[in-house]
C-alpha positions as CSV (number, residue, x, y, z in Angstrom):
1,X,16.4,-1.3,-7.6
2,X,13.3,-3.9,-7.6
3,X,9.7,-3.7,-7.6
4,X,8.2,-5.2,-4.9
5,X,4.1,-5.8,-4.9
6,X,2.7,-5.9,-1.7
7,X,-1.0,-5.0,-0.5
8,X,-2.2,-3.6,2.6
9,X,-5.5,-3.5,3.9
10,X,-7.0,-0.7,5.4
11,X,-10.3,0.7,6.5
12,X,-13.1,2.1,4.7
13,X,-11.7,5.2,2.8
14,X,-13.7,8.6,1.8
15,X,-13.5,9.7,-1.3
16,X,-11.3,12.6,0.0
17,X,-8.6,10.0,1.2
18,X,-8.6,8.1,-1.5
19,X,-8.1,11.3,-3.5
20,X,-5.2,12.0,-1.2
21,X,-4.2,8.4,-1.6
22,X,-3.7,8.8,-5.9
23,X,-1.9,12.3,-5.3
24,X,0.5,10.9,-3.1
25,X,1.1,6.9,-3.8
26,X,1.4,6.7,-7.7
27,X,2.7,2.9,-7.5
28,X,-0.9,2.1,-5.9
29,X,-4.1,0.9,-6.5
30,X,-7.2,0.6,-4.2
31,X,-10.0,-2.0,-4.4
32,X,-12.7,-3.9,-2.3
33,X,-13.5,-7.3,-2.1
34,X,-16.0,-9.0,0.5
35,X,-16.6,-5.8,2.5
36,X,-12.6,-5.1,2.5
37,X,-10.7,-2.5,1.2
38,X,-7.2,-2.8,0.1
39,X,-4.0,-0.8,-1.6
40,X,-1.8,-3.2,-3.8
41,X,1.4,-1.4,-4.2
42,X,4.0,-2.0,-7.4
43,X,6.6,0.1,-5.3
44,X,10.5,0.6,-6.3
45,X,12.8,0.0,-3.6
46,X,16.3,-1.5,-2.8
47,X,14.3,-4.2,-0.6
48,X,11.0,-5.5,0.0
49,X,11.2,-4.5,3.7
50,X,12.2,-0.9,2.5
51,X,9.0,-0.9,0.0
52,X,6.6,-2.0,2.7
53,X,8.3,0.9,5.1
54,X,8.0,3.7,2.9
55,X,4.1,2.7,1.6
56,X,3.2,2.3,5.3
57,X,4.7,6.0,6.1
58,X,3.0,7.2,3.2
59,X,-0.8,5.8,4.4
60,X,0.5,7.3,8.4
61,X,1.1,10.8,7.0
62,X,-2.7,10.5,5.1
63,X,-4.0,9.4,8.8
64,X,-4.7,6.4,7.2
65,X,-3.9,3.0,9.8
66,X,-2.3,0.1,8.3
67,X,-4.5,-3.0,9.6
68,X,-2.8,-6.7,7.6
69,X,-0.3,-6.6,5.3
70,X,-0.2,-9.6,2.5
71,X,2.8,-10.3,0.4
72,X,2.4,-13.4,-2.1
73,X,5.5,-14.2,-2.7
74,X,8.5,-13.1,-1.1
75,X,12.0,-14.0,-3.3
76,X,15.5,-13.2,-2.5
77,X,17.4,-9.8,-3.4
């Protein structure tokens, strides 16, 4: 499998979610830039489409809504 990076923005996050967010996501970080607040993800997957899935899953079952998605660069398998 491949690591795909990938970020996803989301909304402001409390403290408790972004707690929940470290348990859960260990291929994740979280930052804010410009009044935004993103997750870049480093996640291992057999495709980038599977990668994105599984993060986005992850952030639904925290209650947490997806709102962009950014790839940089997306190469072949």
């Amino acid at each position: 499998m491949k690591i795909h990076s990938f970020t996803l923005v989301v909304p402001d996050l409390s403290d408790e979610q972004i707690d929940a967010i470290a348990a859960r996501c260990s291929d994740s970080g979280i930052g804010t830039c410009n009044g935004e607040t993103y997750i870049d993800f480093d996640r291992e997957a057999a495709s980038v489409g599977t990668a994105i899935d599984s993060a986005i899953a992850d952030l639904t079952a925290l209650g947490i809504p997806v709102l962009q998605l950014r790839v940089d660069e997306l190469q072949p398998a």
